[in-house]
C-alpha positions in Angstrom: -75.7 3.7 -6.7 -78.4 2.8 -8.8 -75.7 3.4 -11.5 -73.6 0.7 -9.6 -76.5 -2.0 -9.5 -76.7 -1.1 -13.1 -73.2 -2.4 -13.9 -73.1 -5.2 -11.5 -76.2 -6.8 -13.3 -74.9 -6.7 -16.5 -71.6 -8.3 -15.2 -73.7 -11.0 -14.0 -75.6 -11.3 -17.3 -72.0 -11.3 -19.0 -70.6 -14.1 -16.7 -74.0 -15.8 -17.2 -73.8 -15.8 -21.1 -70.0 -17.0 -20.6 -71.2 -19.4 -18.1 -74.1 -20.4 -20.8 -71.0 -20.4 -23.5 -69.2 -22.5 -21.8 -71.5 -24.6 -20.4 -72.9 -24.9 -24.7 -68.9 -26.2 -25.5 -69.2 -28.7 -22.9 -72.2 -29.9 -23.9 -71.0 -30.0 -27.5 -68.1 -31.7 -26.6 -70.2 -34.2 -24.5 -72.5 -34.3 -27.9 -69.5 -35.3 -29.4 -67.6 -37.8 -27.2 -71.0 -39.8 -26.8 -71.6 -39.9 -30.7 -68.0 -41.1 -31.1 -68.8 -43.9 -28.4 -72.0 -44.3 -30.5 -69.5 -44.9 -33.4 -67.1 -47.2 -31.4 -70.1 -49.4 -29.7 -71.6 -49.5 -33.4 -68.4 -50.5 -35.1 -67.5 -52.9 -32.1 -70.6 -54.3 -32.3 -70.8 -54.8 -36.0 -67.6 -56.4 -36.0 -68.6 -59.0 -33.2 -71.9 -59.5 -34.9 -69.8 -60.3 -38.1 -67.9 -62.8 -36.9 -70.5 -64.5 -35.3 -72.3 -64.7 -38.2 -69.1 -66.2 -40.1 -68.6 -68.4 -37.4 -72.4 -69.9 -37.4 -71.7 -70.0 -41.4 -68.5 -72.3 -41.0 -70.3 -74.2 -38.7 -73.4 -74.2 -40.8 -70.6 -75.4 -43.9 -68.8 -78.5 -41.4 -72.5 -79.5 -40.3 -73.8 -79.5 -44.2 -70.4 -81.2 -45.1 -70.9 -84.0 -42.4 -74.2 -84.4 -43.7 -72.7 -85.0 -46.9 -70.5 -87.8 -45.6 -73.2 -89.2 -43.4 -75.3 -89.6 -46.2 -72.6 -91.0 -49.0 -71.6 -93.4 -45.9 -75.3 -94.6 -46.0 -75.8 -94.6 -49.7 -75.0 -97.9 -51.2 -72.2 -98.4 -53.5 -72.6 -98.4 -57.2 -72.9 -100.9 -59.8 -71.0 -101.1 -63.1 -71.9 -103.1 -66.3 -70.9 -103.4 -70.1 -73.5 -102.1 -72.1 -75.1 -105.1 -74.5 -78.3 -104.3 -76.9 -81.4 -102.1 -76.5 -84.5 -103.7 -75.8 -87.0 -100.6 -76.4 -86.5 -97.4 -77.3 -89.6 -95.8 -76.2 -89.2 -97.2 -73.0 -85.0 -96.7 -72.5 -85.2 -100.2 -72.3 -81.2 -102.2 -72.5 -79.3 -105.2 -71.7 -76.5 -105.0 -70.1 -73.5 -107.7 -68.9 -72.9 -107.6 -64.8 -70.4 -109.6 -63.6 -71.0 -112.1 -66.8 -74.7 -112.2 -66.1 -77.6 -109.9 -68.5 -80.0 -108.0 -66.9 -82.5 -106.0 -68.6 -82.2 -102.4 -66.8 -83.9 -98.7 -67.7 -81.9 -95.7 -68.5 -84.4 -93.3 -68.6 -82.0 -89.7 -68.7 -80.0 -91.2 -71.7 -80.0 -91.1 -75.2 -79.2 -94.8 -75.6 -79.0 -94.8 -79.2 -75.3 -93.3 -78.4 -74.8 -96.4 -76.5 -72.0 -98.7 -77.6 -71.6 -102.5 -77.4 -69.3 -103.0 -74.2 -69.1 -99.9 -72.9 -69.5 -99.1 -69.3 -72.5 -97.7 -67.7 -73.2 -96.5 -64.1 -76.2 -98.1 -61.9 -78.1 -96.5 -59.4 -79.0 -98.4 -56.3 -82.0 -99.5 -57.8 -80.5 -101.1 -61.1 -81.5 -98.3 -63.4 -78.5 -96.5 -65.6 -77.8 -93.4 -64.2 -74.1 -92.0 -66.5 -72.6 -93.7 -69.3 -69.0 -93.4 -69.2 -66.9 -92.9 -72.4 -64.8 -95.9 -71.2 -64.6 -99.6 -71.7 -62.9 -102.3 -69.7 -59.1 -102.3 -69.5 -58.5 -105.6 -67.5 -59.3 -109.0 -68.1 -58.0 -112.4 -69.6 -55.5 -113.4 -73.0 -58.1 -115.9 -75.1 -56.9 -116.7 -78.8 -59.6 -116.7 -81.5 -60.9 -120.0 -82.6 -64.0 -118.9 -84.4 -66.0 -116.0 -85.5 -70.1 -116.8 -84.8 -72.6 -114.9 -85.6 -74.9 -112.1 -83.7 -71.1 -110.7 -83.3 -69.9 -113.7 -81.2 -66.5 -115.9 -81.4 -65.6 -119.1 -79.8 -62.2 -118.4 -78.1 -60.2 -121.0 -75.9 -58.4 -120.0 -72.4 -54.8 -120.3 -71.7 -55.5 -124.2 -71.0 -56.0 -124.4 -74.5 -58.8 -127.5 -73.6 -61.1 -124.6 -72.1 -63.3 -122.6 -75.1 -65.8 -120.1 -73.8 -68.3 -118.2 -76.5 -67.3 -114.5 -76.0 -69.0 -111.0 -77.4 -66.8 -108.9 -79.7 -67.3 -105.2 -78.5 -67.2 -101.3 -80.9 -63.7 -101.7 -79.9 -63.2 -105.0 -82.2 -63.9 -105.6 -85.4 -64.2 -109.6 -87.0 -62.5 -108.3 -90.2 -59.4 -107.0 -88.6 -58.6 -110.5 -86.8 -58.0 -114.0 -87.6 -58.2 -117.3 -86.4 -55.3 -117.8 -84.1 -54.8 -113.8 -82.8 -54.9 -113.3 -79.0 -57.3 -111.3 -77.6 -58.0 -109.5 -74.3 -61.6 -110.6 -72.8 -62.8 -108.6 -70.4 -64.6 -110.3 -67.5 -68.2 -109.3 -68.6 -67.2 -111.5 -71.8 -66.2 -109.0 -74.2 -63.3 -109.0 -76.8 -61.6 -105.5 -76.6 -58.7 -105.7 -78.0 -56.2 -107.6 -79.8 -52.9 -108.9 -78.1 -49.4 -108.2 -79.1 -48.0 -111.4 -80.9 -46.9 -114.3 -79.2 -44.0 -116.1 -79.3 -44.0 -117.8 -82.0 -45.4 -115.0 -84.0 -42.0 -113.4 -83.2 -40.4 -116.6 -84.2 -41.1 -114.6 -88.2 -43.6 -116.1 -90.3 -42.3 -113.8 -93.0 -42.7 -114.2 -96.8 -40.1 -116.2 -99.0 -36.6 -114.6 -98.5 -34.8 -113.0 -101.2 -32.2 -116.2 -101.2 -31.7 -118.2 -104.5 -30.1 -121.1 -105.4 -27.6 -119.7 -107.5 -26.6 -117.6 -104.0 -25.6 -121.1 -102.9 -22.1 -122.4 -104.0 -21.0 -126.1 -103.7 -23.9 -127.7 -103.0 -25.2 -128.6 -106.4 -26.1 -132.1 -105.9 -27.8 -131.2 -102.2 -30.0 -128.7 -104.1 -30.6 -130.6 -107.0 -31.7 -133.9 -104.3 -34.0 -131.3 -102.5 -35.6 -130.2 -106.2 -36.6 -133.6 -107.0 -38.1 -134.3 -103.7 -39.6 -130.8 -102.8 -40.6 -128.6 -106.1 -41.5 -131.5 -108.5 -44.7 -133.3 -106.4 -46.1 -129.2 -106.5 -45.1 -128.8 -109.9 -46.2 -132.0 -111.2 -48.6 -133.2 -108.3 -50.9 -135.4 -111.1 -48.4 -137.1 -112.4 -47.2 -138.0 -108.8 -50.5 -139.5 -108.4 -50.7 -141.0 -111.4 -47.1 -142.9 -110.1 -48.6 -143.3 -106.5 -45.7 -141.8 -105.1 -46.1 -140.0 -101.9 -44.1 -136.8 -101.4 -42.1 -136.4 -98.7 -43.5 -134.2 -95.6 -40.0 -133.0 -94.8 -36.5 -133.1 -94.7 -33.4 -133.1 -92.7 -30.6 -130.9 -93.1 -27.6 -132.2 -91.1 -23.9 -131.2 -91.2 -21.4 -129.3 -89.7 -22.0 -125.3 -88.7 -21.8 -122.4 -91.3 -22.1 -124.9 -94.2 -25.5 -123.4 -95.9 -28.1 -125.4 -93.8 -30.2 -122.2 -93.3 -29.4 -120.8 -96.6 -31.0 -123.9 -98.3 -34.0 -123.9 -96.2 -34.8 -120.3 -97.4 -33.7 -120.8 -101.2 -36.1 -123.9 -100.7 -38.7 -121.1 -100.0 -38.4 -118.6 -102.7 -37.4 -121.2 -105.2 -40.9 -123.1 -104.5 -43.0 -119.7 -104.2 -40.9 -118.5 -107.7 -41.7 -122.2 -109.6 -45.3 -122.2 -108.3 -46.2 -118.6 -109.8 -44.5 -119.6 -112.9 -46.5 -122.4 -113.5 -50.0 -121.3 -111.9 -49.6 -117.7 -113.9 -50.6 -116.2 -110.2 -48.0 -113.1 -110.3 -49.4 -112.1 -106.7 -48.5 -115.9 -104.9 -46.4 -115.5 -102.1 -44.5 -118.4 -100.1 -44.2 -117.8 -96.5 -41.4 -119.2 -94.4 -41.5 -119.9 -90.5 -38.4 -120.2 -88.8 -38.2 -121.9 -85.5 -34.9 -121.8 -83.4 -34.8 -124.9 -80.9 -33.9 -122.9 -78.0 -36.9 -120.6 -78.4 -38.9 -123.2 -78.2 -38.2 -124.6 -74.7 -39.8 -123.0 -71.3 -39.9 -123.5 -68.0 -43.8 -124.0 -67.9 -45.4 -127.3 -68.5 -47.2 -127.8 -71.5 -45.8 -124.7 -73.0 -43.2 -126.0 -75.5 -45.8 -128.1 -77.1 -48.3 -125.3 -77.1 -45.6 -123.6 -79.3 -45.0 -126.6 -81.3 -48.9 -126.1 -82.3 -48.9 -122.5 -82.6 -46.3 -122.6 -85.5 -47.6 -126.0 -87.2 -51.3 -123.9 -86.9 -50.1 -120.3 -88.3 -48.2 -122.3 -91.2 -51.8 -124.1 -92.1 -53.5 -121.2 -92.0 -50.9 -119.5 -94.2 -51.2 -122.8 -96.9 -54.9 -122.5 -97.1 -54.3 -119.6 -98.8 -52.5 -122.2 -101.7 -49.5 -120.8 -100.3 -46.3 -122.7 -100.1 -45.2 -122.3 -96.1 -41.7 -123.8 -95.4 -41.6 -124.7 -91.3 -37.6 -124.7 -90.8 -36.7 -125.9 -87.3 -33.6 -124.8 -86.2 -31.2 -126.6 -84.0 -33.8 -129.7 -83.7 -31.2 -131.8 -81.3 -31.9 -129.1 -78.6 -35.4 -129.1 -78.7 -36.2 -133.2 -79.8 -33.4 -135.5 -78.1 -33.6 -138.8 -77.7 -35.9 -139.8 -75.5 -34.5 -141.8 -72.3 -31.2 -140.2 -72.7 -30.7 -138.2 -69.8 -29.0 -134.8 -72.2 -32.1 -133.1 -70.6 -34.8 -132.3 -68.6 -38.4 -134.9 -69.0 -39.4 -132.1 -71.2 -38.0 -133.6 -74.7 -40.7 -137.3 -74.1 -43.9 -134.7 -74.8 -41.8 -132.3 -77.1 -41.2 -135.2 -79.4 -44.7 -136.5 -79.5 -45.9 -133.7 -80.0 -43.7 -132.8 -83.2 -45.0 -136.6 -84.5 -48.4 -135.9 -83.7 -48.3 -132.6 -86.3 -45.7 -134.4 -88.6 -48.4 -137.1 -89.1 -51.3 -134.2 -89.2 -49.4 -132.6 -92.1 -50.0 -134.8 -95.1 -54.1 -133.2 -94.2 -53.0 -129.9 -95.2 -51.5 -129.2 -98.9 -48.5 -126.8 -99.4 -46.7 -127.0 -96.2 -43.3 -128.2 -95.8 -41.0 -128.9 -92.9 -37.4 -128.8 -93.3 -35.0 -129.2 -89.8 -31.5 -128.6 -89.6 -28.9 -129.9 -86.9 -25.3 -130.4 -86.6 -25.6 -133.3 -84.4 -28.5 -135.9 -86.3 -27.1 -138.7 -83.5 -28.8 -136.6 -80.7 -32.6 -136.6 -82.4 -35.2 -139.0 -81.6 -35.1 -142.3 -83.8 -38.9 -141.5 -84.1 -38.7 -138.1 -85.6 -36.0 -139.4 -88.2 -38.0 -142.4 -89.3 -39.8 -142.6 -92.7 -43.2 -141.4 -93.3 -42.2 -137.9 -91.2 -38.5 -136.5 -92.4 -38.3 -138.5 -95.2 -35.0 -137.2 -96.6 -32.0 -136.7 -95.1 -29.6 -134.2 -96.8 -25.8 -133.9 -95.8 -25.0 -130.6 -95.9 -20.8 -131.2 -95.8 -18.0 -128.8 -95.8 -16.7 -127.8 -99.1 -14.3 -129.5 -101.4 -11.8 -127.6 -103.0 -14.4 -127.3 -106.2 -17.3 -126.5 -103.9 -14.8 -123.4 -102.3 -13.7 -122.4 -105.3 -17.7 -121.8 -106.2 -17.9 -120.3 -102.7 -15.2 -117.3 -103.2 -16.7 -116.7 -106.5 -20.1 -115.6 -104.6 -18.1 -113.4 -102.2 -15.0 -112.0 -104.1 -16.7 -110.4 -106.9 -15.8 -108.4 -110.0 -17.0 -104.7 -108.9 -14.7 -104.9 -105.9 -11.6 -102.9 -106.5 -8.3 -105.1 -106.4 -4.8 -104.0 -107.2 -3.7 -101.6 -110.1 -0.4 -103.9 -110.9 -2.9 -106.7 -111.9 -4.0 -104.5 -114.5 -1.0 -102.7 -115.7 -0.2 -103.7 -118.9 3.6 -103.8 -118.6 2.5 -106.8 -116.7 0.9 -108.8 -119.4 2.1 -110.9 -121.9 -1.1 -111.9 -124.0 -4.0 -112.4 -121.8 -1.6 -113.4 -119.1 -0.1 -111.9 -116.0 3.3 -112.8 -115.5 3.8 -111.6 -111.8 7.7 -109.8 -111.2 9.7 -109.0 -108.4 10.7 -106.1 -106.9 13.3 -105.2 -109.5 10.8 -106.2 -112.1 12.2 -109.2 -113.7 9.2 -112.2 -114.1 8.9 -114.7 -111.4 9.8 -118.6 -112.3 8.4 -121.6 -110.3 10.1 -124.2 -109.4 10.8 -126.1 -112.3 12.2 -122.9 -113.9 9.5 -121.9 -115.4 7.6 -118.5 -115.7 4.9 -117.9 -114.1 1.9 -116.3 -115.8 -1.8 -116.7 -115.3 -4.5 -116.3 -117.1 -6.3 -112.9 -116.4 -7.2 -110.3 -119.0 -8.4 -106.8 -118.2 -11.8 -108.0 -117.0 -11.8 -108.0 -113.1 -13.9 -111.0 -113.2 -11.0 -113.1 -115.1 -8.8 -111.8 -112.4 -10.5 -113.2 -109.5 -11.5 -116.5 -110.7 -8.9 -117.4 -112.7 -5.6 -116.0 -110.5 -6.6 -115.0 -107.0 -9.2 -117.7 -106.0 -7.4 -120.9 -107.4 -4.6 -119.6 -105.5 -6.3 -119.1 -102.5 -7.8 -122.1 -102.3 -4.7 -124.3 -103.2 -3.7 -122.1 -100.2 -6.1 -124.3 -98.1 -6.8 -127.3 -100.0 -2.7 -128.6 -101.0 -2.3 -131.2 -98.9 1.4 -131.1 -100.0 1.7 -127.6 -98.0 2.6 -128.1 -94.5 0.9 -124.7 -93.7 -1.9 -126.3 -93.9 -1.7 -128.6 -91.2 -3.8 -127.8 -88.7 -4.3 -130.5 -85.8 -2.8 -134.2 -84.7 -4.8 -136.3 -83.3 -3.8 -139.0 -81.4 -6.3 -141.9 -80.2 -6.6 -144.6 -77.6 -5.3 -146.8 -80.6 -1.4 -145.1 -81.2 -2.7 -143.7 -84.4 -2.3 -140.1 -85.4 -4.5 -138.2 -87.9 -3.6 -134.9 -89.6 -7.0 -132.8 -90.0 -6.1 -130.2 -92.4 -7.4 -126.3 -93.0 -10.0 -128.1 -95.4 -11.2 -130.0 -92.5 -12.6 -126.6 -91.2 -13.5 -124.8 -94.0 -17.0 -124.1 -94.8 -19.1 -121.0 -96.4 -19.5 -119.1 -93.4 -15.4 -119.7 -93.3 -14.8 -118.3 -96.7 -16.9 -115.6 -95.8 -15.2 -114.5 -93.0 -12.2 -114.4 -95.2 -13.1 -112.2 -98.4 -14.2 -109.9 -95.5 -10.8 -110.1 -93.8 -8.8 -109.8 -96.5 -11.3 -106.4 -97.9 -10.4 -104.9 -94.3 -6.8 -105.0 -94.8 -7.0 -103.5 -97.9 -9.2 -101.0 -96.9 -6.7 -100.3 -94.3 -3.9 -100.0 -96.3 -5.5 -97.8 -98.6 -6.6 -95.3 -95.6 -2.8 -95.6 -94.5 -1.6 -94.2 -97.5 -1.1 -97.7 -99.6 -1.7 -99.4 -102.9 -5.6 -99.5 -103.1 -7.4 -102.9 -104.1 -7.3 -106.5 -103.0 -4.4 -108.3 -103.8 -3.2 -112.0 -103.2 -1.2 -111.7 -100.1 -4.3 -110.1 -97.9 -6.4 -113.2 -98.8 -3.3 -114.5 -97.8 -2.6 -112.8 -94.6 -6.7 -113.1 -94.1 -6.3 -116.9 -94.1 -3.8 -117.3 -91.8 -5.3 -114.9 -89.8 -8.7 -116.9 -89.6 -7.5 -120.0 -88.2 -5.0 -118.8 -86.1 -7.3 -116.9 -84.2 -9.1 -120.5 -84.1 -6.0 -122.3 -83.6 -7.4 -123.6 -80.1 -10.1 -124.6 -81.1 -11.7 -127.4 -80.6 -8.8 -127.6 -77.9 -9.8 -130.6 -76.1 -10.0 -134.3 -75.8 -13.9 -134.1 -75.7 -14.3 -131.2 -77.7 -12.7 -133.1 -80.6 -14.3 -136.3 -80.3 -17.8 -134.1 -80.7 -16.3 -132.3 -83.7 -15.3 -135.6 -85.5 -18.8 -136.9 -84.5 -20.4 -133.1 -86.4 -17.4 -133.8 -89.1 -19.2 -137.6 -89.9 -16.3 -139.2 -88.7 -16.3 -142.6 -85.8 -13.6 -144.2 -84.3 -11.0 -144.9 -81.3 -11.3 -142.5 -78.2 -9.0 -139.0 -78.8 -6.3 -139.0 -76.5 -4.3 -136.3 -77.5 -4.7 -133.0 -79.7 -1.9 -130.8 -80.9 -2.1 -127.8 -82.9 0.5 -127.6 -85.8 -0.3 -124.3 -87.4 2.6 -121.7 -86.5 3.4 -118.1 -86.1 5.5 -117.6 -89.2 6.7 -114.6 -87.6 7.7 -115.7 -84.0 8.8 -119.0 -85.1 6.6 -120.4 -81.5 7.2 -124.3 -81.1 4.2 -126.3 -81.9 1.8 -126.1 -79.1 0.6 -129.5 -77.0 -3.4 -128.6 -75.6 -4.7 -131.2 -73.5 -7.3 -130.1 -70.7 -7.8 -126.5 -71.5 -10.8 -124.6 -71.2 -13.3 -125.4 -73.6 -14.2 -122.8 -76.8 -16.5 -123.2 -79.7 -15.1 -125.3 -82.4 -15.6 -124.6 -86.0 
């Protein structure tokens, strides 16, 4: 038994020790669990701690933020000014412009020797310069320049022209690179800034002297040798003028029908008294300057604005001529722009236009070397006042050609290095220095009288076109014995009937178009697989071709009777106009316009 108790206490110590065991695992596992919820309430608690404290730091962010605002709400706003002078340097003492008053402000974190005259600086509440920006004004006001001061100051006037305001030019603007006249922009602290794009009556050109000649000119010898005697000799000779007490003439008046050299003249007037003034002065470097006003580009809506023009272009022509520079003032079209006054063609605006124009006619004979040359095809239509002597003293007509005049038209326009045909120049064809022209089967033509025909031509190209294909393409226009060249009848209120001729219309612009003509269709041919050159017949078919195109026109009652007034001519009322020039080719019956719609005339 004792054996027994022996065992069951060492059972019970076994199942204690498991017990114990056990009981350890348990508690290990306990251990465990509770550090793990150690772990979890850490984490958990770490994470809720983290987003409260980035949630008290966003709210700590909006409520620094609305501080911010609170405070730029109460701050007052900021003052800008232009920059002027420095007053001290050891103190950072300046001058600026504010709203066009100086004040006398600090800047004492800048280095104001980097300062520049009109540039914009920053103020602090308490008027003291707190940035300088690299910036100037960009808005303000057109002024034009009407005199450079000193202490860098200029006297410009406003756009009412009677308003002049003393103005400071800033870094942005130099004196040297403007003149008297230039717009400017002026800022409203009353600084210049920049210069202005022209006006416009710079764009009307005030260019130097064309490259146009007198001997560019054909038929109009006695016009240009009139206009020498009045306009080159007083420059050339001006002592002698005095001596003579003769007064040379302020301008003249070119008047005439369209396309008849008007504008060519007033440019040849330009080089040619630039070209005699350098030969007589020795200056090699003179220049003439010409300023070409159109009529229409005159006129505006805007009050006061034509004759601001009007004394824009007689003022950049003076300023041009004090440089002893011959200035040529061409006004274009002058009917449009100075009509009679009273005569109801236009608006009121013509009654100031007109005095105006007098008022700088009369200012001219102040200023040497200008000249003022107007052209119109209607000289009825201008003021009586304008026309009068003392302002355009001479009155030049500029009329159509005459059969000699054309003939020294073509020779400008069909010269001797354009290519004409090879039969002028084959010498089968010649008999002497004469081309004897053949048919088809190559016998020589005869004219009517029997005789052959041969004209004078050589192998020079020049001989060919002045001495066989212009005469005969002018007798083509200018043989009144031709019926082809019957153009219109006019009929007026009277019974009587009128023939106007192809010479009627002619002019140089006319003869132009022609050699033009007549060098496409020869080009033509030649691309097509033709004879290459000019001949005759495509001056010729060029011709025709010119006024048939214009065969209506003018095509009405009135639009005659103002192309007779153009043409010189007065009489009876038109009261009929038929056109007599004919298709050859479709034989058409000769045509009867009355009351069609009205084209330009020639």
């Amino acid at each position: 038994r004792k054996g027994d108790g022996k065992m069951s206490n060492n059972q019970e110590i076994r199942q204690l020790e498991k017990e114990i065991e056990n009981l350890q695992q348990k508690l290990k596992l306990y251990q465990q669990h509770m550090k793990a919820l150690r772990e979890k309430y850490e984490e958990e608690k770490n994470e809720i701690l983290a987003k409260a404290a980035e949630n008290i730091r966003a709210k700590e962010e909006a409520l620094r933020k609305a501080k911010e605002e609170l405070e730029a709400l109460q701050t007052p706003p900021n003052s800008f000014g232009a920059f002027l002078a420095v007053v001290s340097d050891s103190d950072n003492m300046v001058r600026i412009m504010v709203k066009g008053e100086i004040i006398q402000v600090l800047a004492p974190n800048l280095d104001i020797k980097n300062l520049k005259r009109g540039q914009l600086v920053r103020l602090s509440a308490d008027m003291h310069i707190v940035e300088a920006l690299d910036q100037f004004e960009e808005l303000g006001e057109e002024v034009r320049l009407e005199t450079v001061m000193s202490n860098g100051r200029a006297l410009v006037s406003t756009r009412l022209e009677d308003e002049k305001m003393v103005a400071y030019f800033s870094e942005l603007l130099s004196p040297r690179d403007i003149k008297v006249g230039d717009k400017l922009l002026m800022t409203r602290s009353h600084f210049l800034v920049e210069r202005l794009p022209k006006s416009e009556v710079d764009d009307l050109a005030i260019e130097e002297a064309p490259d146009v000649a007198y001997e560019k000119i054909g038929g109009l010898n006695e016009q240009i040798q009139a206009i020498h005697d009045a306009i080159e000799l007083p420059y050339l000779y001006p002592d002698k003028f005095r001596e003579y007490k003769i007064r040379p003439p302020k301008g003249i008046l070119l008047y005439g029908p369209p396309g008849c050299g008007k504008t060519m003249i007033a440019k040849a007037i330009a080089n040619g008294l630039a070209q005699k003034v350098r030969e007589k002065t020795g200056q090699k470097d003179l220049k003439g300057y010409f300023l070409n006003v159109r009529g229409p580009e005159l006129l505006t809506k805007w009050v006061g604005e034509t004759e601001r023009k009007i004394r824009e272009a007689f003022a950049k022509a003076k300023e041009k001529a004090n440089e002893n520079c011959p200035v040529v003032i061409f006004f274009d079209e002058m009917d449009a722009i100075f009509p009679m006054r009273g005569s109801g063609i236009s608006s009121d605006v013509e009654k100031t236009a007109v005095t105006m124009f007098c008022t700088m006619l009369d200012g001219v004979e102040e200023v040497k070397n200008v000249i003022i040359i107007g052209a119109t095809n209607r000289q009825d239509l201008i003021d009586p006042a304008i026309l009068r002597p003392g302002r355009l003293d001479l009155k030049i007509r500029i009329d159509r050609p005459d059969e000699r005049g054309a003939t020294d038209i073509f020779i400008r326009y069909l010269t001797s290095d354009l290519p004409f045909g090879a039969q002028y120049f084959d010498v089968s064809n010649y008999e002497s220095d004469y081309y004897v022209p053949r048919d088809k089967n190559g016998n020589p033509r005869f004219d009517g009288e029997g005789q052959k025909i041969k004209y004078l031509v050589g192998k020079d190209p020049s001989k060919l076109a002045a001495n066989y294909l212009i005469p005969r393409s002018v007798a083509r226009i200018y043989d009144p014995n031709k019926t082809e060249n019957q153009f219109l009848e006019i009929t007026y209120a009277s019974g009587k009937k009128e023939i106007m001729y192809l010479k009627d219309f002619m002019s140089g612009a006319v003869i132009e178009s022609v050699v033009g003509r007549a060098k496409k269709i020869a080009l033509k041919r030649e691309l097509g697989g033709g004879e290459k050159g000019i001949r005759l017949q495509d001056l010729y078919d060029a011709i025709e071709q010119e006024f048939k195109e214009n065969q209506d026109l003018p095509n009405t009652t009135a639009g005659i009777e103002d192309w007779l007034r153009i043409s010189g001519k007065r009489g009876d009322r038109v009261m009929n106009v038929r056109t007599l020039i004919q298709e050859e080719t479709a034989k058409e019956p000769e045509k009867k316009v009355e009351n069609v719609p009205t084209g330009h005339y020639l």
